[in-house]
Backbone as JSON, one array per atom type, in Angstrom:
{
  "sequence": "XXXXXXXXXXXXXXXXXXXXXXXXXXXXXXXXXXXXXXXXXXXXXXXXXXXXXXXXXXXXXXXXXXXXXXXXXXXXXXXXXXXXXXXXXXXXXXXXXXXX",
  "N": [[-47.91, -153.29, -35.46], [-50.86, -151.58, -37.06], [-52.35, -149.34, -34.64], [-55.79, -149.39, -35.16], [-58.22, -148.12, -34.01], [-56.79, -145.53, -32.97], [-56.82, -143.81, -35.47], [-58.72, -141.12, -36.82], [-61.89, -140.72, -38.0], [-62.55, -139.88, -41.3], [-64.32, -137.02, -42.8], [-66.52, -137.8, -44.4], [-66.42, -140.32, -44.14], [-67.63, -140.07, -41.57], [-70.13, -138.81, -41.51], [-70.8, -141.08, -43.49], [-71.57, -143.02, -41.73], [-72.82, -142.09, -40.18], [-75.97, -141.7, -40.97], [-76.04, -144.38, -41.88], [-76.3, -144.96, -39.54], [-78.84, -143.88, -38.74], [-80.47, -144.25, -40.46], [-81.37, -147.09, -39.61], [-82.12, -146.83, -37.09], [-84.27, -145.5, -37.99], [-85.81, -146.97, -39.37], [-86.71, -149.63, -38.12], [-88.17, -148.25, -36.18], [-87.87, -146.96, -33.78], [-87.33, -144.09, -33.81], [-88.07, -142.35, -31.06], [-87.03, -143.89, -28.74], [-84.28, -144.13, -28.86], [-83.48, -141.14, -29.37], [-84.01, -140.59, -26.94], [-81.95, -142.54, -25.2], [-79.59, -141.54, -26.35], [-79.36, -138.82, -25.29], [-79.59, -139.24, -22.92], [-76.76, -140.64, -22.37], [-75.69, -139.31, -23.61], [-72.93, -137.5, -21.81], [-71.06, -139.68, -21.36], [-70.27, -140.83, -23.49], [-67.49, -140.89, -24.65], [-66.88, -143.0, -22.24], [-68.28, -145.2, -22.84], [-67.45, -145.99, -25.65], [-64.86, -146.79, -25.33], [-65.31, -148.5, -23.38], [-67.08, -150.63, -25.54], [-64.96, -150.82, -26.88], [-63.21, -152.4, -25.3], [-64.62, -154.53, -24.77], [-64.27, -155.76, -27.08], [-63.63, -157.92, -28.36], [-65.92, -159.91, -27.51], [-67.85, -159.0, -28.54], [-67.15, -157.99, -31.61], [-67.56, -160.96, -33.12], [-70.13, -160.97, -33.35], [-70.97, -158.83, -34.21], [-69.03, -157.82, -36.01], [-65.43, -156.78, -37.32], [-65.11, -154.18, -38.86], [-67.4, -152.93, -38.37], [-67.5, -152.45, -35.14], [-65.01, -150.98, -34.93], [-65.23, -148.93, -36.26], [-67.7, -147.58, -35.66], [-67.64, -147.32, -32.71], [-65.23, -145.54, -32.87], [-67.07, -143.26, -33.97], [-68.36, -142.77, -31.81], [-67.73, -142.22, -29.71], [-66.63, -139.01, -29.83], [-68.5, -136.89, -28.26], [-70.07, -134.27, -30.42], [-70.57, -136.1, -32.64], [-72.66, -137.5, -31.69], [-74.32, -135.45, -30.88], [-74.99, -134.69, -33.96], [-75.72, -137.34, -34.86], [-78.09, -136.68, -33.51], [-79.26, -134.54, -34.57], [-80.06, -135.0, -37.34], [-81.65, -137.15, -37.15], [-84.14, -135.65, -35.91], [-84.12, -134.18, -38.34], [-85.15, -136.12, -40.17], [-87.48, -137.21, -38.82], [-88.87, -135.1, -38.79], [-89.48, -134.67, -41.19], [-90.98, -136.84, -42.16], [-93.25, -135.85, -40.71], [-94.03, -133.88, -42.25], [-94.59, -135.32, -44.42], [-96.81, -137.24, -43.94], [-98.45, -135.2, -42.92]],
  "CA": [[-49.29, -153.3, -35.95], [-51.45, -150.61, -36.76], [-53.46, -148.69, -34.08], [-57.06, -148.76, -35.92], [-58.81, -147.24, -32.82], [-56.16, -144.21, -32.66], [-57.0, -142.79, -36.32], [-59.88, -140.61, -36.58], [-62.61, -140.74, -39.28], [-63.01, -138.47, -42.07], [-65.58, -136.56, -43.14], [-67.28, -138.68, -45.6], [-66.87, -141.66, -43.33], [-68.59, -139.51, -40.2], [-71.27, -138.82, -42.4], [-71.79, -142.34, -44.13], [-72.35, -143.73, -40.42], [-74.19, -140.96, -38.82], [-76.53, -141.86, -42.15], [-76.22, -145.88, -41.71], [-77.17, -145.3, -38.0], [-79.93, -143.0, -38.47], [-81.94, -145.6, -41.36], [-81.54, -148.28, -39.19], [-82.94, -146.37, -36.37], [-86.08, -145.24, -38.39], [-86.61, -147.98, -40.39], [-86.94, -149.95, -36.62], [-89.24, -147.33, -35.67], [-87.42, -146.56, -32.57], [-86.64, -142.92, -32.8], [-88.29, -141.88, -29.55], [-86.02, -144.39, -27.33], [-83.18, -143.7, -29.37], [-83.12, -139.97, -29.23], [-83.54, -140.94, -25.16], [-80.87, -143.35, -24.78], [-78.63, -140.56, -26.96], [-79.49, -137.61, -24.61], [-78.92, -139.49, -21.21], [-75.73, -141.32, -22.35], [-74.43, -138.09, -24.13], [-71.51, -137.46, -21.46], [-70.24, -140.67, -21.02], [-69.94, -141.09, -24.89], [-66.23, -141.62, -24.09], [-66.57, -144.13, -21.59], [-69.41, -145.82, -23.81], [-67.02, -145.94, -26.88], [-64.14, -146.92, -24.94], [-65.82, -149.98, -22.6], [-67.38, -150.81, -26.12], [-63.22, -151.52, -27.75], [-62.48, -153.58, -24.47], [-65.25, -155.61, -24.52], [-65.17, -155.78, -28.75], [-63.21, -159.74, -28.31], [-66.6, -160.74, -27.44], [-68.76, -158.56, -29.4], [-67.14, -158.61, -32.7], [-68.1, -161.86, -33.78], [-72.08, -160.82, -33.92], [-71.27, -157.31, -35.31], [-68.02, -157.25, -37.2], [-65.06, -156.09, -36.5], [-65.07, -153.14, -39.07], [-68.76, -152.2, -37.4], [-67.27, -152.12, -33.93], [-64.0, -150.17, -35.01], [-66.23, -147.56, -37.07], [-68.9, -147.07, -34.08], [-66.33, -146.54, -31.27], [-64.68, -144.06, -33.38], [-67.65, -141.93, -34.12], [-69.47, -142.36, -31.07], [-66.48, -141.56, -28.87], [-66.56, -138.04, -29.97], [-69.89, -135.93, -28.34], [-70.25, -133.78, -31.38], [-71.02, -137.01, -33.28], [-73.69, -138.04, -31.43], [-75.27, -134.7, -31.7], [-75.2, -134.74, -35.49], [-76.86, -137.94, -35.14], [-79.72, -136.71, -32.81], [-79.75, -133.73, -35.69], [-80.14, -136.53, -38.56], [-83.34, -138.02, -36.35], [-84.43, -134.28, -35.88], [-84.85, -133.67, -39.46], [-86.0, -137.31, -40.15], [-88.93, -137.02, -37.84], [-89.78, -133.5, -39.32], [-89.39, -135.23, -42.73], [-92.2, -137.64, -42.14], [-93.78, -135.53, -40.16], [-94.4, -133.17, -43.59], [-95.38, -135.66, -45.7], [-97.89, -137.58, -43.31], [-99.62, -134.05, -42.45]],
  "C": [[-49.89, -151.91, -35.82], [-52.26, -150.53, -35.8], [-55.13, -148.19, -34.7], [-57.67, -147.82, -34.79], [-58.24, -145.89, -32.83], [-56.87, -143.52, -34.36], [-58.13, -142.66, -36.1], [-60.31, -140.84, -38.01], [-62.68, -139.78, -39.86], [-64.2, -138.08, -42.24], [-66.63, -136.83, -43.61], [-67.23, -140.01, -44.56], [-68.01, -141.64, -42.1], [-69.81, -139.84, -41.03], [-71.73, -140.22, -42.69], [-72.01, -142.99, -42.65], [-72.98, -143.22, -39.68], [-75.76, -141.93, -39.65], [-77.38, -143.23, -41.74], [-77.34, -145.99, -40.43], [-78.52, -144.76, -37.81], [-81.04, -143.73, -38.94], [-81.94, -146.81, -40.57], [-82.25, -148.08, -38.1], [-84.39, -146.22, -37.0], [-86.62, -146.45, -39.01], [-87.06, -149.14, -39.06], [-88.06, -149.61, -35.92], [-88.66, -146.83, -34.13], [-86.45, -145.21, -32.44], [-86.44, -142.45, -31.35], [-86.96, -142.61, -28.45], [-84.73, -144.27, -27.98], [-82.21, -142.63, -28.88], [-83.03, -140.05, -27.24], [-82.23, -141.07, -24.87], [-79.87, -142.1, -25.2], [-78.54, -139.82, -25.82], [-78.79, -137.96, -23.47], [-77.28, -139.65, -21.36], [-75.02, -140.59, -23.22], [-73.2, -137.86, -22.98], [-71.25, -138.47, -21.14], [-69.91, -141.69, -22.63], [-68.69, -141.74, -24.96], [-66.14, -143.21, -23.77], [-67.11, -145.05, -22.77], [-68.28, -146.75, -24.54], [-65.55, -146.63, -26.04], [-64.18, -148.95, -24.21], [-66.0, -151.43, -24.03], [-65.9, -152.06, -27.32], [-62.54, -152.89, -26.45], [-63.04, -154.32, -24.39], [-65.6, -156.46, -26.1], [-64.41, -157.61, -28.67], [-64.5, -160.29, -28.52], [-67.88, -159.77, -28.75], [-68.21, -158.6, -31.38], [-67.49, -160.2, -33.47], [-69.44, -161.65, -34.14], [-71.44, -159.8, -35.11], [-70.48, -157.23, -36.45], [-67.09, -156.89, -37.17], [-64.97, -154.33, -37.48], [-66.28, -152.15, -38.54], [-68.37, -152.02, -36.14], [-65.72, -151.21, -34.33], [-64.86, -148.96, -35.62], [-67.03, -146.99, -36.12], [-68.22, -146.56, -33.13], [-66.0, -145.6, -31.68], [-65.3, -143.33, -33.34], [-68.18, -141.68, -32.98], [-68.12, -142.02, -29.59], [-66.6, -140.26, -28.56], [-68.4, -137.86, -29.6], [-70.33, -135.4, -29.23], [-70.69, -134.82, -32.5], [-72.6, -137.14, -32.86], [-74.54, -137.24, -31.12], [-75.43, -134.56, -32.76], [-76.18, -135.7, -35.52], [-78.47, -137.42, -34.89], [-80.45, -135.37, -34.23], [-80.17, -134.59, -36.87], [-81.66, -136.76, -38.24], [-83.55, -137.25, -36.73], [-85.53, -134.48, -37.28], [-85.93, -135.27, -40.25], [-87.07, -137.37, -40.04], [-89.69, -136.01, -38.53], [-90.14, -133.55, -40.63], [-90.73, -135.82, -43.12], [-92.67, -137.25, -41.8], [-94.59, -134.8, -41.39], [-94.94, -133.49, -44.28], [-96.34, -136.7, -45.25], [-98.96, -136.41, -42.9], [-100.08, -133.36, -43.38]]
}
């Protein structure tokens, strides 16, 4: 059987879920605790992403399992989950422009 967990995402896939994760964040309204939760739980991204595949038995059934194989992958990698907080970033500064 294939190893889904071992391949990495491409470029276009990073992207369409930085994307996914970012509108679902704003449209929520929960940048602020977002960009939190991101910051603190930036080095243990790993673990996170890791705990996240051993415990996916019980969690795939809500989420999915291609939503919990896709998430682990990107959020595994640190450099991901600064892109996202960059994503918010400009987001925020987005609305921020056209509310002021």
């Amino acid at each position: 059987m294939q190893d889904l967990w071992a391949e990495e995402l491409t470029e276009d896939e990073t992207a369409a879920l930085i994307e996914k994760a970012a509108a679902a964040i704003e449209k929520r309204g929960m940048v602020t605790p977002a960009v939190l939760m991101f910051e603190m739980h930036k080095p243990l991204a790993f673990i996170g992403a890791q705990t996240a595949i051993t415990f996916s038995p019980f969690i795939v059934p809500f989420l999915g399992f291609d939503n919990v194989n896709d998430y682990t992958r990107l959020f595994s990698k640190r450099e991901n989950i600064e892109r996202l907080l960059a994503r918010l970033d400009r987001g925020v500064a987005i609305q921020g422009a056209t509310e002021g």
